[in-house]
C-alpha positions in Angstrom: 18.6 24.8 -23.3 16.4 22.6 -20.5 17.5 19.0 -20.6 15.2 16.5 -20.2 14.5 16.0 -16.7 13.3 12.8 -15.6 10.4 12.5 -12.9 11.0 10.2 -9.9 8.7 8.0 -8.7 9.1 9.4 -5.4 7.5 12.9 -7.0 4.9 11.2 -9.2 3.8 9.2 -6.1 3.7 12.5 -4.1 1.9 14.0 -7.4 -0.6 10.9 -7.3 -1.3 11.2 -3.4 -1.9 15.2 -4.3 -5.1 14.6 -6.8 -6.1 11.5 -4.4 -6.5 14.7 -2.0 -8.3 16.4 -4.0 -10.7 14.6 -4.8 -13.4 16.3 -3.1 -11.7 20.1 -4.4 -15.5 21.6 -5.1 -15.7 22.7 -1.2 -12.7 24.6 -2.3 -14.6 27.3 -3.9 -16.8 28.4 -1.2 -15.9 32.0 0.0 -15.3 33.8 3.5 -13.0 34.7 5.6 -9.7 31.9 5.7 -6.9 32.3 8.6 -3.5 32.3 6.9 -1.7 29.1 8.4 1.5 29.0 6.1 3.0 32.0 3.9 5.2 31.2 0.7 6.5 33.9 -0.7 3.4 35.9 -2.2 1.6 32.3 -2.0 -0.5 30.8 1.3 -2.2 28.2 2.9 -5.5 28.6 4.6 -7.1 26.9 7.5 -9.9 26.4 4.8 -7.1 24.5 2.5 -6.0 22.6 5.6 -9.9 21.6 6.5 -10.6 20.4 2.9 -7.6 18.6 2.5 -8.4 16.3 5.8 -12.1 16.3 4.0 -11.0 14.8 0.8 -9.4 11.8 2.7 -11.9 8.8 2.7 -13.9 8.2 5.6 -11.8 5.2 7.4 -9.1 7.5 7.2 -10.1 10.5 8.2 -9.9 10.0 11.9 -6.2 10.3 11.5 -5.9 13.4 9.3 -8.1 15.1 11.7 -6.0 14.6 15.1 -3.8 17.7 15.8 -0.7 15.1 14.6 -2.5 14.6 11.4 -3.4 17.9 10.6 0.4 19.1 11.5 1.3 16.6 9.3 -0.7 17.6 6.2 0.0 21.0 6.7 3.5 19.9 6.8 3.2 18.1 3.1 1.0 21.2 1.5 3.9 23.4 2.5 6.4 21.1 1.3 4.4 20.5 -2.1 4.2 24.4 -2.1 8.1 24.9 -1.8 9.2 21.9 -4.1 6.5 23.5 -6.8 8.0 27.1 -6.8 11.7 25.8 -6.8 10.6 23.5 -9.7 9.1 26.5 -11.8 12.2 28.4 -10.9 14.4 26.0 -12.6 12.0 25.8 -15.4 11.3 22.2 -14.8 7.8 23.1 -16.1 8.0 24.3 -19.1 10.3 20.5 -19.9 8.5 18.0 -22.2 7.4 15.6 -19.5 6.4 18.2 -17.0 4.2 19.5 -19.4 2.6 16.4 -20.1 2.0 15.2 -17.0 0.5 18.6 -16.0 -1.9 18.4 -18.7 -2.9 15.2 -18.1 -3.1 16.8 -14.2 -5.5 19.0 -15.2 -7.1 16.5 -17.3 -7.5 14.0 -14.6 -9.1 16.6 -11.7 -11.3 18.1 -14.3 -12.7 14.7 -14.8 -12.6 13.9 -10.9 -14.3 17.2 -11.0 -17.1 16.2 -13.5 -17.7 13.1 -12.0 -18.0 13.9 -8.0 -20.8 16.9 -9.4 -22.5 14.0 -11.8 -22.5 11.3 -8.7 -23.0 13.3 -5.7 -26.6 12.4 -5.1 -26.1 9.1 -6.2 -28.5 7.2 -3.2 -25.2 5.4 -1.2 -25.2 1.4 0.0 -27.4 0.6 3.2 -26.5 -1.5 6.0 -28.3 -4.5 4.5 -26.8 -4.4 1.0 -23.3 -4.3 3.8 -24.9 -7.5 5.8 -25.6 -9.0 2.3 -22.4 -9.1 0.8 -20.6 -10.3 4.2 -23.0 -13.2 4.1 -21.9 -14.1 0.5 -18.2 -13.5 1.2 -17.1 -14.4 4.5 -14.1 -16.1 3.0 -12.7 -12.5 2.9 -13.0 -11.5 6.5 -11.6 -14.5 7.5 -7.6 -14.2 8.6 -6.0 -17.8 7.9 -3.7 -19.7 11.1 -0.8 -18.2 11.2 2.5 -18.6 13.0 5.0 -16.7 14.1 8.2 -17.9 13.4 12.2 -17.8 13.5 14.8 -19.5 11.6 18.2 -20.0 10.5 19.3 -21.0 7.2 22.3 -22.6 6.3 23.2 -24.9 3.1 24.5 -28.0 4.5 22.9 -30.5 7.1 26.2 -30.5 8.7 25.9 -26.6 9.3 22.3 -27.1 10.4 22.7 -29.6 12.8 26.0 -27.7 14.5 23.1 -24.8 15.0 21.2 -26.9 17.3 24.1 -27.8 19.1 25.1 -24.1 19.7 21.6 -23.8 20.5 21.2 -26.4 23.0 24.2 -25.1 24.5 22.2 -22.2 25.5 23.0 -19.3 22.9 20.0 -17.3 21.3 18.5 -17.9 17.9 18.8 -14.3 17.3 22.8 -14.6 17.7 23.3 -17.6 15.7 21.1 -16.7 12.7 23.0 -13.0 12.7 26.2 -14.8 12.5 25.7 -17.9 10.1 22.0 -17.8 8.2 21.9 -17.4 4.8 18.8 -15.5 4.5 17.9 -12.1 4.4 16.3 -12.3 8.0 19.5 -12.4 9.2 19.4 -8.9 10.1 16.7 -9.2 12.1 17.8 -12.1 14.0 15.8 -14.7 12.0 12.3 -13.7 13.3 10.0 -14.1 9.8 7.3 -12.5 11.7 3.4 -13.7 11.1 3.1 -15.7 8.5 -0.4 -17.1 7.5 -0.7 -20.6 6.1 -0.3 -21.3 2.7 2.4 -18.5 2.5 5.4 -20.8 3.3 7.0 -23.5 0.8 5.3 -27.2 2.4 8.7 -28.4 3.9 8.4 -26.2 6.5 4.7 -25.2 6.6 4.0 -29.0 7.9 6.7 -28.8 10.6 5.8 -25.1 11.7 1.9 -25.6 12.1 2.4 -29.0 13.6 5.3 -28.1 16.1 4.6 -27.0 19.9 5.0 -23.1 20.5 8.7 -22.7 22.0 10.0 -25.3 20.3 13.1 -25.4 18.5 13.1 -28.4 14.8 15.5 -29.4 12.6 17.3 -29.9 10.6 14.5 -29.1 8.1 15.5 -29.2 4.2 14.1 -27.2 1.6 14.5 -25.8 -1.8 16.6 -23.3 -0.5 19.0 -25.1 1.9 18.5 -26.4 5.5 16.4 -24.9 8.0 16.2 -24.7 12.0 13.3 -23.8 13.2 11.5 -21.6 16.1 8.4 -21.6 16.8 7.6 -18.8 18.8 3.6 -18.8 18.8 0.5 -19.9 16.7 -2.9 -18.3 16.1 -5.9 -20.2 14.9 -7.9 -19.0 12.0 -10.0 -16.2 12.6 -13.7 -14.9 10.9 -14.1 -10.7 11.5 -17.4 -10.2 12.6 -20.0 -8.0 10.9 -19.5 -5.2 13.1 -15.6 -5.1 12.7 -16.1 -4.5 8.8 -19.3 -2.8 8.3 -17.9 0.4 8.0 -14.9 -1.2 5.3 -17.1 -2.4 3.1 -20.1 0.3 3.3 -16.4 1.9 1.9 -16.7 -0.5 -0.7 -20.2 -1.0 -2.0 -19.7 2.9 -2.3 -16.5 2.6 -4.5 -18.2 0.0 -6.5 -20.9 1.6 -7.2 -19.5 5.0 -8.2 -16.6 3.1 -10.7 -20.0 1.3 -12.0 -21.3 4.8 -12.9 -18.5 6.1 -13.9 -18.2 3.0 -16.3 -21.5 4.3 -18.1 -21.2 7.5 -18.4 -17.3 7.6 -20.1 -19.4 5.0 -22.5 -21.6 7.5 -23.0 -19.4 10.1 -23.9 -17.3 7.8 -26.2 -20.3 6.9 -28.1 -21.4 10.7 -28.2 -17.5 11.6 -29.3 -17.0 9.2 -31.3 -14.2 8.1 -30.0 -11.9 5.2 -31.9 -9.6 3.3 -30.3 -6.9 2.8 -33.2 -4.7 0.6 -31.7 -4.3 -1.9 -28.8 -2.1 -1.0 -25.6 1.6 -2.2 -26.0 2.5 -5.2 -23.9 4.8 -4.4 -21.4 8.5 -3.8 -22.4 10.5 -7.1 -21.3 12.9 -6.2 -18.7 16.6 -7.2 -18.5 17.5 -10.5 -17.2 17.7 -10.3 -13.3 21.2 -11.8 -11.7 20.4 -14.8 -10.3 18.8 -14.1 -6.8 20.2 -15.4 -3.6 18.2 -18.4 -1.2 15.0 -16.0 0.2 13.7 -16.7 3.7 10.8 -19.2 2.4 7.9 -17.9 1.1 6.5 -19.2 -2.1 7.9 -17.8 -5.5 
């Protein structure tokens, strides 16, 4: 008797990045001869599977998946998919009540993926000026905030905090002391919080770090979370991505937008034509177990 077997996220993900692949399967079906790349028992892959594999990737990524690294690479993951697959069907992990569900709803899904890409593939796509006119309206999201780049350690009494600086001032490195005494997580990493764009930090230390010189070492500095001594390695003003940077990103999007807009109207469509009723609304969430209570964190807001 098959127990129940229960599908890891790391497998579903894999699953999800598959049909995210495939999303432009209808080249598939074109015929000719294909060079056998990979053999799998009676199973292969083809430099025609390879090809529209890199295909189905979007556009902005596509440059990667079509290097000699990237096409290793998804050769590499067909194989592997191939291999886990067969072993999976060997154990008969597919005939198992969850399998089988998902795999329906697989099938399900790219049939629909199917349907659509044939319904929407002479839908006209964005032009440059519908690009320029929605960076004009929302330059707000091109715009990367100041930021600073900053180190710290944390410790939970002033006393603590200020015999830092004196170790510090003594010459020994940040990186040494926080390792040894901080009480955050950056600890491991020497107490360098990397980038961190305004509005991201608790205020305590936001107003010291944007207002302090680059190279400078501050504190003690108290927060919610204990008491703070500070490194400011470097700061970088606010700045707006020009047109030209993001054309191509949000051509990407216009595209997207429109297409989910379509696809919108015609799975309205089709529920009106089937009839469909909705009997009942989508369970909330189930609430999860009370969480132990968590440790101080490096800073950033809750």
């Amino acid at each position: 008797m098959l127990t129940k077997p229960r599908i890891s996220k790391a497998l579903f993900c894999g699953a999800s990045f598959m049909i995210f692949m495939l999303a432009g399967l209808p080249q598939l079906f074109a015929a000719g001869e294909d060079k056998v790349l990979a053999r799998i028992g009676s199973e292969t892959v083809t430099e025609q599977d390879l090809n529209e594999m890199s295909n189905a990737v979007p556009e902005r990524f596509r440059q990667y998946y079509m290097t000699p690294e990237g096409r290793q690479k998804t050769l590499d993951y067909i194989v592997n998919i191939y291999v886990l697959a067969a072993e999976a069907e060997k154990q008969g992990l597919d005939k198992a009540p969850d399998a089988s569900r998902l795999l329906q709803f697989t099938k399900k899904d790219l049939l629909a993926r199917l349907y659509l890409e044939k319904m929407t593939k002479d839908l006209p796509g964005p032009t440059e000026a519908d690009g320029r006119a929605y960076y004009d309206n929302n330059k707000a999201q091109y715009t990367t905030p100041e930021s600073v780049h900053l180190h710290h350690v944390l410790v939970k009494t002033e006393k603590e905090a200020k015999d830092v600086l004196a170790r510090l001032k003594k010459g020994e490195k940040l990186a040494d002391v926080a390792s040894q005494v901080s009480i955050c997580p950056s600890r491991v990493k020497g107490g360098n919080l990397e980038w961190l764009p305004r509005g991201s930090l608790v205020k305590e230390i936001e107003d010291v770090a944007f207002t302090t010189k680059n190279g400078e070492i501050v504190g003690p500095v108290k927060s919610k979370f204990g008491y703070h001594v500070l490194l400011v390695e470097e700061k970088k003003p606010a700045q707006e991505s020009s047109f030209d940077q993001v054309k191509d990103y949000i051509i990407e999007q216009l595209k997207f937008q429109k297409q989910q807009e379509q696809y919108e109207q015609m799975a309205e469509q089709l529920r009106k034509k089937m009839n469909v009723q909705v009997t009942a609304e989508a369970p909330p969430v189930p609430a999860a177990p009370a969480a132990p209570a968590a440790g101080p964190t490096a800073g950033p807001k809750n």
